[in-house]
C-alpha positions as CSV (number, residue, x, y, z in Angstrom):
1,X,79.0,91.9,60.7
2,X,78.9,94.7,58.9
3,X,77.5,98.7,59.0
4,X,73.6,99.3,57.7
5,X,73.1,101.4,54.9
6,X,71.9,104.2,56.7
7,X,75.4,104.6,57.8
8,X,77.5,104.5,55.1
9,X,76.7,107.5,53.8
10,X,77.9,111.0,54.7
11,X,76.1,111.5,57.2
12,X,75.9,108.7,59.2
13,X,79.7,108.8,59.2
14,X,78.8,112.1,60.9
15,X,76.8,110.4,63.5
16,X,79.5,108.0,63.8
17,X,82.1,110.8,64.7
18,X,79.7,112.7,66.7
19,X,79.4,109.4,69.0
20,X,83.0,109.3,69.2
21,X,83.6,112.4,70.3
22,X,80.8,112.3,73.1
23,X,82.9,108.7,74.2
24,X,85.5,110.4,74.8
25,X,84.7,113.5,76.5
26,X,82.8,111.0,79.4
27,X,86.2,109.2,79.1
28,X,87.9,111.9,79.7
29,X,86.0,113.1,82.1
30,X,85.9,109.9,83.9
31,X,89.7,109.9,83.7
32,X,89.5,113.3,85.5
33,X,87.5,112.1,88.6
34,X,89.7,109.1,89.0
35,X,92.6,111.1,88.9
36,X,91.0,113.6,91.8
37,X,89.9,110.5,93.4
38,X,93.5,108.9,93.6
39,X,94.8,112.2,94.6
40,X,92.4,112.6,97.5
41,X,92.5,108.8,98.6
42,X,96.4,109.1,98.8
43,X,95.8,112.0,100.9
44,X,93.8,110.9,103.3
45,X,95.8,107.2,103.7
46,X,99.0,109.6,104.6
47,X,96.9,111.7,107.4
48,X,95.7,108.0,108.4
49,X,98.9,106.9,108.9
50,X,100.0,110.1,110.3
51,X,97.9,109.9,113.1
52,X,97.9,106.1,113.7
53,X,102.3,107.1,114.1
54,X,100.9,110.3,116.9
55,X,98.7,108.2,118.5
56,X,101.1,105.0,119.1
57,X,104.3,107.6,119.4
58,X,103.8,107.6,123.6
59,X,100.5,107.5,124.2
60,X,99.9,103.5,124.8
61,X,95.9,103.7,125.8
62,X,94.2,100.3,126.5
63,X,91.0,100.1,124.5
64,X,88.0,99.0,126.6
65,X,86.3,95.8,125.3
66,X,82.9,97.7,125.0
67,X,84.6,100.0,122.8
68,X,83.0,100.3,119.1
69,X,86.8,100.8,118.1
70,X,87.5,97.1,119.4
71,X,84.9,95.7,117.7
């Protein structure tokens, strides 16, 4: 499989890089929000587990079977 004509010359290679470059900027910026994302997932896993360690530290509470928490 092979290019068209159109873009062999000049500037369809132009067209070509100018693709390219807009690829990788969303790549990059997609790289970005997964990064922030990982960040603020780790972040809010630790204050899970934080309080899940307070809550069971002393306080033993029976849930009530009509709790939404139990179901």
């Amino acid at each position: 499989m092979g290019f068209s004509s159109e873009l062999c010359s000049p500037q369809g290679h132009g067209v070509l890089q100018q693709m390219q470059e807009a690829e990788l900027r969303l790549l990059e910026g997609m790289r970005k929000w997964m990064a922030q994302r990982v960040k603020s997932d780790r972040e809010y896993a630790g204050l899970l587990h934080h309080m899940s360690l307070q809550d069971s530290g002393g306080q033993s509470r029976a849930i009530s079977p009509d709790s939404p928490i139990s179901q």
